[in-house]
C-alpha positions as CSV (number, residue, x, y, z in Angstrom):
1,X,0.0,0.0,0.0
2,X,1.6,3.7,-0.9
3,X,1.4,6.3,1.7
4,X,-1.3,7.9,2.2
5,X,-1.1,11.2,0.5
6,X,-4.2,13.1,3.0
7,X,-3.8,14.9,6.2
8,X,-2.4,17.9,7.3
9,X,-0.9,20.2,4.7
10,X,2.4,20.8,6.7
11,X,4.0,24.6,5.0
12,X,7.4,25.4,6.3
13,X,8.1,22.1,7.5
14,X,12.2,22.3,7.8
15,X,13.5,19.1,6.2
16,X,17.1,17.6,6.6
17,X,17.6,15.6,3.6
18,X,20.8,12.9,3.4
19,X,22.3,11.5,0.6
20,X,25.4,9.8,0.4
21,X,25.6,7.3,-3.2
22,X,22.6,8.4,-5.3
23,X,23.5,11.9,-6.3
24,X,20.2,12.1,-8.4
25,X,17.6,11.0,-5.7
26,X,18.6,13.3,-3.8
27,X,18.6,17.4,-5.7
28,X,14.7,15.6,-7.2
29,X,13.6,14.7,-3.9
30,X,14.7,18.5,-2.0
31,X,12.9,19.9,-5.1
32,X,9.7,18.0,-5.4
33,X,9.7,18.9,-1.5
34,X,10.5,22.6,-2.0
35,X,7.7,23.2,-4.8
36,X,5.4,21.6,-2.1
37,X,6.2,23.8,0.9
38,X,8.9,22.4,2.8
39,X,11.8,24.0,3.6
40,X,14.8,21.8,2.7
41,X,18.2,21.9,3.7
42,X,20.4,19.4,1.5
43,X,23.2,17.3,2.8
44,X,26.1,15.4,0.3
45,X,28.8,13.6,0.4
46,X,31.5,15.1,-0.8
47,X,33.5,12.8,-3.3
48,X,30.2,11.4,-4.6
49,X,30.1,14.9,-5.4
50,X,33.0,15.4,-6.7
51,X,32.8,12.4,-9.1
52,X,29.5,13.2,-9.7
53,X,29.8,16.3,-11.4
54,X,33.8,16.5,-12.1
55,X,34.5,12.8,-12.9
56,X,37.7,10.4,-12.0
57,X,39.6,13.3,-13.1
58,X,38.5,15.8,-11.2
59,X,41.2,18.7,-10.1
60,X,42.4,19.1,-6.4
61,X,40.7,22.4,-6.9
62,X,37.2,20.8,-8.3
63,X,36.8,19.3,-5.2
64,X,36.8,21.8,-2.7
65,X,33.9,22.3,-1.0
66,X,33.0,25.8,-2.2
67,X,33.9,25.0,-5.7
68,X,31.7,21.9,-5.6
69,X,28.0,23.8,-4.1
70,X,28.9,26.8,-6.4
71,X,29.1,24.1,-9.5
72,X,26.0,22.3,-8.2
73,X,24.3,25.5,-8.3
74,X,26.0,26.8,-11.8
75,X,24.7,23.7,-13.4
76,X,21.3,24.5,-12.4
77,X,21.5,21.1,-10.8
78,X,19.1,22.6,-7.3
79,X,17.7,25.5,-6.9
80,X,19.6,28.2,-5.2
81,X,16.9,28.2,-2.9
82,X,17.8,25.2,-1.2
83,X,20.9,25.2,1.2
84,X,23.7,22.5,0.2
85,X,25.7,21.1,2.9
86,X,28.7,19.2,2.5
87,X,30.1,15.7,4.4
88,X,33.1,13.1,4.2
89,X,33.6,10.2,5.8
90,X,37.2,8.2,6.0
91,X,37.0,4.8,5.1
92,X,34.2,2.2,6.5
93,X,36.7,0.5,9.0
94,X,38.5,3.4,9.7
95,X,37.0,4.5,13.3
96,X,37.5,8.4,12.7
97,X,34.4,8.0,10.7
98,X,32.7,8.0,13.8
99,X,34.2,11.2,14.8
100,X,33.1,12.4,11.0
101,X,29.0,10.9,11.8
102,X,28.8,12.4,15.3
103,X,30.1,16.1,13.1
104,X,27.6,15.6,10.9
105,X,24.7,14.8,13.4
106,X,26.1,18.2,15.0
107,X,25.9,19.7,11.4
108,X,22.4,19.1,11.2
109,X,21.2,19.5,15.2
110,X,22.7,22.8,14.1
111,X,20.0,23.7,11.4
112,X,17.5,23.1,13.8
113,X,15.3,20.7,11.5
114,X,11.8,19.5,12.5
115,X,13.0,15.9,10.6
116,X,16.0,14.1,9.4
117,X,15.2,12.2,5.8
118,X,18.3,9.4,5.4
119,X,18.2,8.1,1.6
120,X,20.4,5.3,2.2
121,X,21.6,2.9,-0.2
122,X,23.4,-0.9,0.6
123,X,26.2,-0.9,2.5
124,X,26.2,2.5,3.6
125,X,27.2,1.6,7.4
126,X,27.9,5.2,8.4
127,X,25.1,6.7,7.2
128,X,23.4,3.7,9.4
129,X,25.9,4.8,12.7
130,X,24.1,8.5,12.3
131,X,20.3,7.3,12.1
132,X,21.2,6.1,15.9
133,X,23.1,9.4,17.0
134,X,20.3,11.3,15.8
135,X,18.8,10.9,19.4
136,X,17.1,14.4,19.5
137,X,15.1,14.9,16.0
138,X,12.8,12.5,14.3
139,X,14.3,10.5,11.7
140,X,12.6,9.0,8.7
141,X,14.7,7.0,6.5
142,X,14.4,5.9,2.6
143,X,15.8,2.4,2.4
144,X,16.8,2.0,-1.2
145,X,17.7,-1.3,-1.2
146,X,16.0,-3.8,1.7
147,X,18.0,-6.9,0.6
148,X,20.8,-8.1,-2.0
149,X,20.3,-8.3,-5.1
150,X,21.8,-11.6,-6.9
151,X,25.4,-11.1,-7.4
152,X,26.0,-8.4,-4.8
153,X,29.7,-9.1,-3.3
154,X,28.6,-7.9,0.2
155,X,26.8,-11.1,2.6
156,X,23.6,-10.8,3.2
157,X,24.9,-11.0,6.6
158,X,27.0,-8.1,6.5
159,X,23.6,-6.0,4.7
160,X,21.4,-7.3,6.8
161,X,23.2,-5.6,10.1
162,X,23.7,-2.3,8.4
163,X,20.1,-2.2,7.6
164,X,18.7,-3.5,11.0
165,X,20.7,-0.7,12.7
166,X,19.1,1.5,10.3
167,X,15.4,0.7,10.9
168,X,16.5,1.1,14.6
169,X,17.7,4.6,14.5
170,X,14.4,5.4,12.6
171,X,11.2,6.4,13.6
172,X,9.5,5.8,10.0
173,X,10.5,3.4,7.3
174,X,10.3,4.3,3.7
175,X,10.5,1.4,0.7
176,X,10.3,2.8,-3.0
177,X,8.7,-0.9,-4.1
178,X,5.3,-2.4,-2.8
179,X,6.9,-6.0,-2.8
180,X,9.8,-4.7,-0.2
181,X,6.6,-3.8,2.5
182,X,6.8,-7.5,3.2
183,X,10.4,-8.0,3.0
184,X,11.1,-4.9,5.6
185,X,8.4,-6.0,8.1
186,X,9.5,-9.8,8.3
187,X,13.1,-9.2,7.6
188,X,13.6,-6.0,10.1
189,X,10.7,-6.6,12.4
190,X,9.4,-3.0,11.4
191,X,5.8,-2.5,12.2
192,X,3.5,-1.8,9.7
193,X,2.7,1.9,11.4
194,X,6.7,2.6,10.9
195,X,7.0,2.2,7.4
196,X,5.7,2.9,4.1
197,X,5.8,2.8,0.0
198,X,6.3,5.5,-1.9
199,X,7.5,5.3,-5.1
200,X,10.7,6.9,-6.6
201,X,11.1,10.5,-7.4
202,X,11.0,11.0,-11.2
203,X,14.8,11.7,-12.3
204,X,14.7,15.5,-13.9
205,X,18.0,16.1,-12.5
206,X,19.2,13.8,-15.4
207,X,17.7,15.7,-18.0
208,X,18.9,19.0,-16.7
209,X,22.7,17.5,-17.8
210,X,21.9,17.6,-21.3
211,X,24.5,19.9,-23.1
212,X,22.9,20.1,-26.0
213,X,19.8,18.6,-28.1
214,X,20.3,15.4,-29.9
215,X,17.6,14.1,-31.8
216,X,16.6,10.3,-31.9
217,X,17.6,7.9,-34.0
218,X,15.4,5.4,-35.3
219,X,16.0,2.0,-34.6
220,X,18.3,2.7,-31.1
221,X,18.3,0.4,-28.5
222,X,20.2,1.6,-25.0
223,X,21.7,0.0,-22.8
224,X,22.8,2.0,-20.0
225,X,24.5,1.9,-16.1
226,X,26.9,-0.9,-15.0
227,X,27.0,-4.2,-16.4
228,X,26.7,-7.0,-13.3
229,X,25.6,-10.3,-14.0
230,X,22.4,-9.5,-11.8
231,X,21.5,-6.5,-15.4
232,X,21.3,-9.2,-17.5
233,X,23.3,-7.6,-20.5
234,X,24.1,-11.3,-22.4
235,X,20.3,-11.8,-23.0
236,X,20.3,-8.2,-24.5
237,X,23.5,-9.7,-26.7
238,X,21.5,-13.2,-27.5
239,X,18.3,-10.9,-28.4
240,X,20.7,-8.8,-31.0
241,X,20.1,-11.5,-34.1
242,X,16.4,-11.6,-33.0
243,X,15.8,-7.9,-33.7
244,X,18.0,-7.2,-37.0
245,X,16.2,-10.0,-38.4
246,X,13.6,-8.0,-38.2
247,X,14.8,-4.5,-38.1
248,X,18.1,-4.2,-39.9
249,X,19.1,-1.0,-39.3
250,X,18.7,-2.0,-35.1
251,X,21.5,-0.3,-33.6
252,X,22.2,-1.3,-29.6
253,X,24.4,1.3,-28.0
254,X,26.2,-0.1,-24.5
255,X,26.6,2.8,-22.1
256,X,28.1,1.0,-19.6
257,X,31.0,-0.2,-17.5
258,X,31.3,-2.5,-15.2
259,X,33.1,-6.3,-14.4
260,X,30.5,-7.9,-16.7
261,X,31.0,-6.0,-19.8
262,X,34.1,-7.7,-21.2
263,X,32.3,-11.1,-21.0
264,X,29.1,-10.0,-22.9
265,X,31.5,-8.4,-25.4
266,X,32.8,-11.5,-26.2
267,X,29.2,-13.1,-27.0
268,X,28.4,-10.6,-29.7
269,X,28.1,-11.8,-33.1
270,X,27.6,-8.9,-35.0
271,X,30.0,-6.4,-33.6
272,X,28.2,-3.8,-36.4
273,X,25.2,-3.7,-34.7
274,X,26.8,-2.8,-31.3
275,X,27.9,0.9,-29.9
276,X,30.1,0.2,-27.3
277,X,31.2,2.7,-24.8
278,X,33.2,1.1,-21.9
279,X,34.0,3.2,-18.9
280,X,32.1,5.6,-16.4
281,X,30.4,8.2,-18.5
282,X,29.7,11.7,-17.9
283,X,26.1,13.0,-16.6
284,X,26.1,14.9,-19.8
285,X,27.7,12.2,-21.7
286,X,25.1,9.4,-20.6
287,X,22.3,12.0,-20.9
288,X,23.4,12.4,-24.9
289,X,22.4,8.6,-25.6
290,X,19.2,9.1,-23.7
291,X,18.4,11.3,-26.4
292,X,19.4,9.3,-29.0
293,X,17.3,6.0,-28.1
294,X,14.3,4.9,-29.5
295,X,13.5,2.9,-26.3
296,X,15.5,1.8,-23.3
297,X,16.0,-2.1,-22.2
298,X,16.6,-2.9,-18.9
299,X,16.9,-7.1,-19.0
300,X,17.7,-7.1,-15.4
301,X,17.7,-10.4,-13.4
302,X,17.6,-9.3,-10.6
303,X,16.3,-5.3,-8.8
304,X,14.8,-3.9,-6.0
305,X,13.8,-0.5,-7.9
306,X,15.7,1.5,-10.8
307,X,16.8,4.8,-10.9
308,X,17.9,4.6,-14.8
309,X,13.9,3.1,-16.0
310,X,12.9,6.6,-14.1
311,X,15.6,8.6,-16.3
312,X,14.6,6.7,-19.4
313,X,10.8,7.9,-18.8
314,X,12.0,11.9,-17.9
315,X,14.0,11.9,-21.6
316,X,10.5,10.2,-22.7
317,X,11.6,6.7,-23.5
318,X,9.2,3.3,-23.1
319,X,11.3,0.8,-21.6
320,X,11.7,-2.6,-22.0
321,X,12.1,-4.5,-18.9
322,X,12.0,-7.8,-17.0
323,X,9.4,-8.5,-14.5
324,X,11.5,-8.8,-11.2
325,X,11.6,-7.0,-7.8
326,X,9.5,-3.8,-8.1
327,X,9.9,-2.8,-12.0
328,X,6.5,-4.3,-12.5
329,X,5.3,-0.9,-10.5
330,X,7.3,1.0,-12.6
331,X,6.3,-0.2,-15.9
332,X,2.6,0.2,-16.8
333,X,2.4,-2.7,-19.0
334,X,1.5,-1.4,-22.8
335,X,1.3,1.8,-21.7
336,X,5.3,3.3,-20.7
337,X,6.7,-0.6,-21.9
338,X,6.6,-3.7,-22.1
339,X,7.7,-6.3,-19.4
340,X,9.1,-9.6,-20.4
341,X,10.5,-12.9,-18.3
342,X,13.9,-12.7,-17.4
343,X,16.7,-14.4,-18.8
344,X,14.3,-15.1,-22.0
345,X,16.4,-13.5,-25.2
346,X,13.2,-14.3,-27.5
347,X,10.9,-12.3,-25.2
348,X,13.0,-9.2,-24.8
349,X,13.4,-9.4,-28.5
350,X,10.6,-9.3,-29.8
351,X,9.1,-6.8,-27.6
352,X,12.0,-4.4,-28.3
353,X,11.2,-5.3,-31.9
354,X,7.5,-4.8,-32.0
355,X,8.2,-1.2,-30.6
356,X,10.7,0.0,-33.2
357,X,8.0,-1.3,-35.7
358,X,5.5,0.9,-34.4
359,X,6.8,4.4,-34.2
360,X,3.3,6.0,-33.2
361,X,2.4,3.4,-30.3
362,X,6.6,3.9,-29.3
363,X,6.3,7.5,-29.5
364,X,3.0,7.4,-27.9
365,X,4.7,5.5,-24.7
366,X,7.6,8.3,-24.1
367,X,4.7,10.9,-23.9
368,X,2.8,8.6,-21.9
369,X,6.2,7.9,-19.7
370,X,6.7,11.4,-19.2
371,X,2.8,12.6,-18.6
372,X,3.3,9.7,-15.8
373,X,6.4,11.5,-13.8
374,X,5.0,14.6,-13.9
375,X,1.9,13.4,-12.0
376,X,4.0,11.8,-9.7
377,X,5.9,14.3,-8.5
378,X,3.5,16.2,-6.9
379,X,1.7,12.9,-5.9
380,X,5.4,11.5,-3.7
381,X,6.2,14.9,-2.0
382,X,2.6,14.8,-0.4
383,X,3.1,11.3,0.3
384,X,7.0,12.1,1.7
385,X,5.4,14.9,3.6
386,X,2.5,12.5,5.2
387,X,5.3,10.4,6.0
388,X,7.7,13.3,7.7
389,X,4.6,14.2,9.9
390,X,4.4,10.5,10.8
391,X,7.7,10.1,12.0
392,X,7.4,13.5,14.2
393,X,4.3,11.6,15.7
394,X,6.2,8.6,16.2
395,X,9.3,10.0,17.8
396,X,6.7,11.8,20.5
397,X,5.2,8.5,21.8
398,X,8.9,7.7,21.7
């Protein structure tokens, strides 16, 4: 069940929002919250920062704190409205990170907040650490990821702890799938009154990176994101005969990188038909060959939500996707994509095919993709607002 959206319409409520690895979630979520009402204060991690907006290569200089806020703002990437305040920590097993949590919980006892929002994705055990030093403020926390997905190097052991002490230092629970409700109740032991779906913020961030405006070319499959096992890329690969039978001038552009790629490389039979570009790409880069696609497939074997399906449908792309962990509520089947089995090469191609057949019922799907996020939006900061005021209630009968 999604939050429920009705209630008090809470103006000026001052909002502490934390992100550490998803650099995207975060600048959407502090706007869709803004526009509502609230009054956000943003809070990021500093070399996700810096790689985020500079790259691998990024200058000494680049990565200064200063520098990075005044680019964030530059590149109209959030709104000058909302304060951006910048953390580090060392790394996870080095014990002055605890030092570095406790001076970020001081950071934001310091802003005087009426709740603390964690975005947290797996593995993140610091970020966990300052849900339970936060002893003072309600704390409602987005957990992106409830459990592993297949391939993940990390035990489930070692996830499962980092997420328990999570759910512990929260006083309301936030999934962005209606199948993880289940999974964080049982798995956690998190009442149903502490937690809640709400779906993913639509990505605009993403398209806000485009340098320039590239138009689409027919007949362009993307790929994009890292290639793990767990994406499913060789079933994209094994589909490639299937859809140049059919559409010859099918052209399957790999934005990705990633310890899987090599592998799949090797399966492809038709190197012609492939657009290969290996290595971490550029916002503005990876926002170029959303653009440029007909249609986005995401054969993924295994997920718990996906922030690239959520770009795809901001640039106005259907997707084609697998039917595993919450994509299904992501993909309104016939309407923004198609959903197929996974690890089925036939399926995926001939749904991808029967879209770059159709242009009119393809185009027809980016609009309706796009129509979709915009009502959204306004839909998850009520429900994220709903949810704040929960917590607050919460952390009194605390």
């Amino acid at each position: 069940m999604r939050a429920d959206c009705s209630g008090p319409n809470v103006k000026g409520m001052k909002v502490s929002l934390i992100v550490s690895d998803d650099l995207d979630y975060g600048p959407d979520l502090a706007e869709a919250l803004t526009e509502a009402g609230a009054s956000v204060t943003l809070y990021l991690s500093q070399p996700d920062l810096a790689f985020y907006l500079f790259g691998l290569g990024a200058a000494e200089d680049a990565s200064s704190p200063n520098r990075l806020i005044d680019a964030l703002y530059e590149k109209e990437l959030v709104s000058r409205d909302i304060p951006v305040r910048l953390f580090r920590f060392p790394r996870m097993r080095d014990p002055r990170s605890l030092v570095a949590a406790n001076r970020l919980r001081r950071m934001i006892a310091g802003d005087h907040p009426d709740v603390v929002h964690i975005l947290m994705g797996p593995g993140e055990f610091w970020i966990s650490i300052l849900s339970c030093l936060i002893r003072r403020l309600p704390v409602a926390s987005t957990l992106i990821v409830p459990e592993p997905n297949i391939g993940d190097l990390q035990p489930r052991s070692v996830h499962w702890a980092i997420a328990k002490l999570l759910t512990l230092g929260s006083d309301f629970v936030i999934v962005n799938g209606a199948d993880q409700l289940d999974v964080v109740r049982k798995l956690y032991a998190v009442p149903s009154k502490k937690i809640a779906y709400i779906p993913l913020i639509p990505r605009a961030v993403a398209a806000k990176w485009a340098d320039r405006l590239h138009r689409e070319e027919p007949g362009t499959i993307l790929f994009p994101g890292k290639a793990q096992a767990r994406k499913g890329l060789e079933y994209l690969v094994k589909a490639q005969p299937i859809i140049t039978k059919r559409v010859p001038h099918a052209k399957i552009i790999l934005a990705a990188h990633g310890e899987d790629l090599d592998r799949c490389r090797a399966m492809i039979m038709d190197q012609s038909k492939f657009e290969i570009h290996d290595g971490f790409m550029s916002a503005a880069d990876l926002a170029s060959h959303f653009q440029r696609a007909s249609l986005v497939a995401l054969p993924y074997l295994s997920a718990s939500t996906s922030g690239l399906l959520m770009t795809a449908y901001v640039f106005g792309k259907p997707v084609v996707a697998t039917n595993v962990g919450a994509l299904p509520e992501y993909v309104k089947e016939g309407v923004t994509g198609y959903l197929v089995p996974p690890a089925d090469a036939e399926r995926l191609g001939e749904a991808i095919v029967h879209l770059l057949l159709d242009d009119q019922l393809r185009q027809q799907m980016g609009k309706n993709a796009r129509d979709w996020m915009d009502q959204e939006k306004r839909k998850i900061a009520a429900e994220t607002i709903k949810a704040y005021e929960t917590a607050r209630i919460n952390y009194g009968r605390g």
